[in-house]
N, C-alpha and C positions, 0 to 999 in steps of 0.2 A: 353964537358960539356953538359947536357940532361937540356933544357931548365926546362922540368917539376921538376926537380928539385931543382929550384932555388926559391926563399924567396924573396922578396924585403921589408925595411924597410924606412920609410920615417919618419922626425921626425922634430919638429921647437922648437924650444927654446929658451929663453934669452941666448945669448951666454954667457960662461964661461969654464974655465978652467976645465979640464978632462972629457968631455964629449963623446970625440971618449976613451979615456982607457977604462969606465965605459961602455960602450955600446960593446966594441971590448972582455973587458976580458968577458963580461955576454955569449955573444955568443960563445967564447970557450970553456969556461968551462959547454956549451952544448954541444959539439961535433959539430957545427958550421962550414963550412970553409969558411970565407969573400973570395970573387973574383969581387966585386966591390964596390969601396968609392969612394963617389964625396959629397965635402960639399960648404958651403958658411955661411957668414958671415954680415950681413949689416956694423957693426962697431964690434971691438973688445971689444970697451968699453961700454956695455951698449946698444948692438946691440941684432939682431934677429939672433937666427943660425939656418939654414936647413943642410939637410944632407940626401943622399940617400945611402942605401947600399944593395949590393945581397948578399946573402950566400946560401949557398947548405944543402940542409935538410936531405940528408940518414943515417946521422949520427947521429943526434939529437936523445939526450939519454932521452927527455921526445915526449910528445904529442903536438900539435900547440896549442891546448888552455890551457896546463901547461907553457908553455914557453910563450906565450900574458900574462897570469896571474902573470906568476913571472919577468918579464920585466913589466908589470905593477908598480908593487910593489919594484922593488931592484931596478931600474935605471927610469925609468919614472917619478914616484914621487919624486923622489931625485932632479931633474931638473927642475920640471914644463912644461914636455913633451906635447906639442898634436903630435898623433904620428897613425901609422897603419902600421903593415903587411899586404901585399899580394903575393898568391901564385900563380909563372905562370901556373901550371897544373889546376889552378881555372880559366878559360878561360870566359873573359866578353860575355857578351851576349848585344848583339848591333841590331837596329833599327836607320833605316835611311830615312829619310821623306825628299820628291822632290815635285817639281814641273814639270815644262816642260821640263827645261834644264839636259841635260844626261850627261855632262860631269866631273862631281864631282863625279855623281852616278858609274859612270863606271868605272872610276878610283879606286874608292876603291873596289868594284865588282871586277875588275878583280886582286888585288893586292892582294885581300881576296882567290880568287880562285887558285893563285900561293904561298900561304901560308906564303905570306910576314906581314899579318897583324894579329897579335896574339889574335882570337877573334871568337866569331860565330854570323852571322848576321842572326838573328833572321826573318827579313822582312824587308818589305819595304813600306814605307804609302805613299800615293800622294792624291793630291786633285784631281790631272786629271787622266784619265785613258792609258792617251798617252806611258807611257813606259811600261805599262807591260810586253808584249814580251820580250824585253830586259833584264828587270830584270827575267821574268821565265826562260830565258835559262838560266841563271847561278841557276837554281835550289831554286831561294829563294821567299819564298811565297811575292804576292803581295798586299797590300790591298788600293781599291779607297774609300777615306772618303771627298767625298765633302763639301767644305765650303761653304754654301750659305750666303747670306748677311746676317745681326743679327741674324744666327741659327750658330755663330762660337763656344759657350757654349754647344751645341748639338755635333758638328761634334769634339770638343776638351774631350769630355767626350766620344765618342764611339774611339778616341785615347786610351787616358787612359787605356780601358779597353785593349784593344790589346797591348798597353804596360809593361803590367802587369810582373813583372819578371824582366826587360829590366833594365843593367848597366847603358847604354849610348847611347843617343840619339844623333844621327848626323844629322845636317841641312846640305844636300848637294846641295843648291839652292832651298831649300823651300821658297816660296814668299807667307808667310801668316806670319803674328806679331802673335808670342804667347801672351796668355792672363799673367798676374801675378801668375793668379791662375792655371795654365800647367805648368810654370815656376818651380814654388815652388815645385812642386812633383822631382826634378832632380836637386837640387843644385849642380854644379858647376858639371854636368854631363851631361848639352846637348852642343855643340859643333857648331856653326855657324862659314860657310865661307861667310867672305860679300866683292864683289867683289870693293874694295880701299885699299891705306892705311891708315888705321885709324888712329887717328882721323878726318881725311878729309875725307870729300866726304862723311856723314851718311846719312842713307835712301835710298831714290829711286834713281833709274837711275845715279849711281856714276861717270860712264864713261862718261856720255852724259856732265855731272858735271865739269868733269874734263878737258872733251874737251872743254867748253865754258872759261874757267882758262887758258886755255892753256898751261898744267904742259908737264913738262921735263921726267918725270916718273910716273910709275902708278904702284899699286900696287894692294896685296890679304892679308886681314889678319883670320885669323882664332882665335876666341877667344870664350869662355864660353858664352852664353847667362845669363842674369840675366832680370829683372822687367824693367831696362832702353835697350831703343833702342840702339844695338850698341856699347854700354857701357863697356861689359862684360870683364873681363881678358883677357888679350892678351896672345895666345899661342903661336904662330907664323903667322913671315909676309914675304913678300918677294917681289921685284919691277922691273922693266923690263922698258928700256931708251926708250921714244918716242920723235918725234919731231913734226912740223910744217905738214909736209907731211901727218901724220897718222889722216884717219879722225877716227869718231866714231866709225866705225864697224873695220877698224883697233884696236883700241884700246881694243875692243870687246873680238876678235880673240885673240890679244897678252894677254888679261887679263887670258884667259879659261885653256891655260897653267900653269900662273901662280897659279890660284885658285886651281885646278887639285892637285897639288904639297905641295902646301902650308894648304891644307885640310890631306890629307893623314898622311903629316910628324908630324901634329899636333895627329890627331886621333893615330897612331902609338905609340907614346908618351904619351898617357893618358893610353892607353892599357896596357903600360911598364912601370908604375906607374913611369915616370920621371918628372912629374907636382908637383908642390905644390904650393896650389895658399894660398896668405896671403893679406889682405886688397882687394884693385882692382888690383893684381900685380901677377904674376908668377912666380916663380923659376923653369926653367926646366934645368933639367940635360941631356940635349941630347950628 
């Protein structure tokens, strides 16, 4: 199967009765062939249904925006659909903003370089000038946009501009709080790993946090950015057992894997239109 090929359709609704028939015979009788369904439910009675599904387009007996228009109209409005295709030969276009630390950055750098990550990364933005090397050798331009203190309205507007185009923004250890107003240009399309698990440990210096608690585990979670700190959709998390012995910079070390892992699978996953966020909550279909 030729990934370029492939269609993904995501769709929420009031659940109700025949909504995989109505959605399954409309794609047949396009010339359609489904090769993945995964749905969900919150209640049967008077719940929400999500649903992800692939299907293969060489056969499609119209055009993509006769087949949006008429799935529009024949099954979407029959349901009270919010709903979207996307196509994998439509490849996101991605930008990813650091700070000092390299080990989120590389991660997905080098994951992108073995063509494990389905995407083109467009750049790289940092406040510091410290990785560029890094990032040039893997061939992807770099750009130093310093934050100076009260000129963060200056240094988030010559963002933007370099932005421009850009799917998805990845925070891969950017240590600067976006404003509301950077925010809001990328709903539910920039991407922060913040090194806990959430909702514990928000803000600064989690580990040092967590070490003073003295917790049993620690974690990485990976979630949407939104206007609150912290706050945003959770995409994925993942946690790694410590004890008494491990001071801070243990905890450190053992966290860098986890964030590493827990950023990637997350960005992966948004790539692969397996996300659908409703309220503060997620459905992913991994």
């Amino acid at each position: 199967m030729q990934s370029d090929t492939t269609a993904r359709l995501l769709i929420t609704c009031p659940d109700r009765p025949g909504i995989v028939a109505a959605v399954s015979n409309f794609l047949f009788n396009h010339g359609a062939n489904i090769t993945a369904l995964d749905q969900h439910s919150t209640d049967p009675e008077g719940g929400l249904f999500f649903m992800r599904l692939e299907f293969q387009t060489p056969h499609l007996d119209v055009s993509r925006e006769i087949l949006e228009k008429a799935f529009a109209e024949r099954v979407a409005a029959c349901f009270d659909m919010n709903w979207r295709i996307a196509y994998a030969a439509d490849l996101k276009k991605v930008a990813i903003l650091v700070s000092k630390y390299d080990h989120a950055l590389l991660e997905l750098l080098w994951r992108h370089s073995n063509r494990e990550l389905p995407c083109t990364i467009t750049q790289v933005i940092s406040n510091h000038p410290d990785l560029r090397p890094e990032v040039e050798r893997f061939g992807i331009p770099y750009h130093h946009v310093p934050v100076e203190k009260d000129r963060k309205e200056e240094a988030e507007a010559r963002m933007l501009e370099l932005l421009a185009g850009t799917d998805l923004v990845v925070l891969a250890r950017y240590m600067q709080i976006l404003t509301p107003q950077f925010v809001a240009h990328y709903p539910h399309r920039i991407i922060n790993i913040h090194h806990s698990f959430l909702p514990a440990f928000v803000g600064a210096h989690p580990y040092k946090q967590a070490y003073m608690r003295g917790v049993k585990i620690i974690g990485a979670t990976a979630h949407y950015v939104t206007e609150e700190l912290d706050q945003g959709p959770i995409i994925e998390q993942d946690v790694a057992r410590v004890s008494h012995r491990h001071d801070v910079a243990d905890l450190v070390r053992l966290g860098r894997d986890l964030e590493r892992n827990v950023l990637a699978r997350a960005v992966q996953w948004h790539l692969e239109d397996r996300i659908i966020v409703y309220g503060n909550k997620t459905v992913v279909f991994s």
